[in-house]
C-alpha positions, 0 to 999 in steps of 0.5 A: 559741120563742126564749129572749128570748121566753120569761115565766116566774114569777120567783117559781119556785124550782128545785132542781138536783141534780147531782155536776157543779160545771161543770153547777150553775155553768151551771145557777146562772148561766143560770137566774138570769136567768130565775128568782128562787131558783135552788139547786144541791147537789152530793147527794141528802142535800144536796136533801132538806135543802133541801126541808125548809127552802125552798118548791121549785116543780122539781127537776132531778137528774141520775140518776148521782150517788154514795150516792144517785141521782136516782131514790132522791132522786125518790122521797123527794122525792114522799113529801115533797111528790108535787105537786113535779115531779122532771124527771131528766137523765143522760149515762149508758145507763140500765139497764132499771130505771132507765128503768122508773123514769123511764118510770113515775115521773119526771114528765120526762126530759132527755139530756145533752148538750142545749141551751139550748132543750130545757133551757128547754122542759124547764122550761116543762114542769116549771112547767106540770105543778108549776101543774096539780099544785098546783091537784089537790092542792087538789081532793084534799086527800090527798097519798096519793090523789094520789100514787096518782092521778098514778102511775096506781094510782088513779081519780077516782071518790073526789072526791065533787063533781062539778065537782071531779071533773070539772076533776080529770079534765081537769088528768089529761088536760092532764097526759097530753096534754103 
């Protein structure tokens, strides 16, 4: 799929996080054209400021960034608000806990150097995941349910309906299958 025929929401709103003023200015310009509200931060407390103020749809961070890094950020992020997507990039090696993290935690991961197709692909999927988590938090009603049942640590057995938990358990399966 080329760029060009790409159709996004233009209502989403992205966070990227990055220490790079070269990467958030590429990020800020590109993705304008495609969103509504694109914000970039230099830092994690940066972010986190951010998410209390405005309604985030994706955030993209880099893992590697001074006092916090993206997978501490990821983590205040989903006890903010676990239906917000955190798609993480990095340039570096990653050590084994960090690709631990990002293996079991990280609802996407992106290797820099990358191009202008992977990085809209990313989004896509950032936007797919940030739609089906949105509409099983609706289903759940709890943000600790939820946050469990994404991270695995949960079943589906605790939604009561049937027909709920029956579309719950095909989004989980959306989610796995993509």
């Amino acid at each position: 799929m080329t760029i060009q025929d790409r159709t996004y929401n233009r209502t989403s709103h992205i966070l990227v996080v990055d220490d790079d003023d070269t990467l958030l200015k590429f990020f800020k310009i590109h993705l304008n054209k495609f969103f509504s509200r694109v914000i970039v931060v230099k830092n994690a407390k940066e972010a986190i400021e951010t998410l209390k103020d405005k309604e985030i749809d994706l955030v993209i961070s880099d893992i590697k960034m001074p006092r916090m890094d993206g997978i501490q950020l990821m983590k205040k992020v989903k006890n903010h608000d676990p239906s917000i997507p955190v798609f993480l990039v990095s340039g570096a090696l990653l050590n084994e806990t960090q690709q631990t993290a990002i293996d079991t935690k990280a609802d996407g991961y992106l290797k820099k150097p990358f191009g202008i197709d992977e990085l809209h692909d990313f989004i896509d999927r950032g936007i797919q995941v940030r739609d089906a988590y949105k509409e099983l938090l609706d289903i759940i009603q709890d943000k600790k349910k939820f946050l469990e049942l994404i991270q695995g640590k949960r079943q589906l057995r605790f939604i009561k309906d049937e027909e709920q938990r029956s579309r719950a358990q095909e989004i989980m399966d959306h989610l796995k299958a993509s």
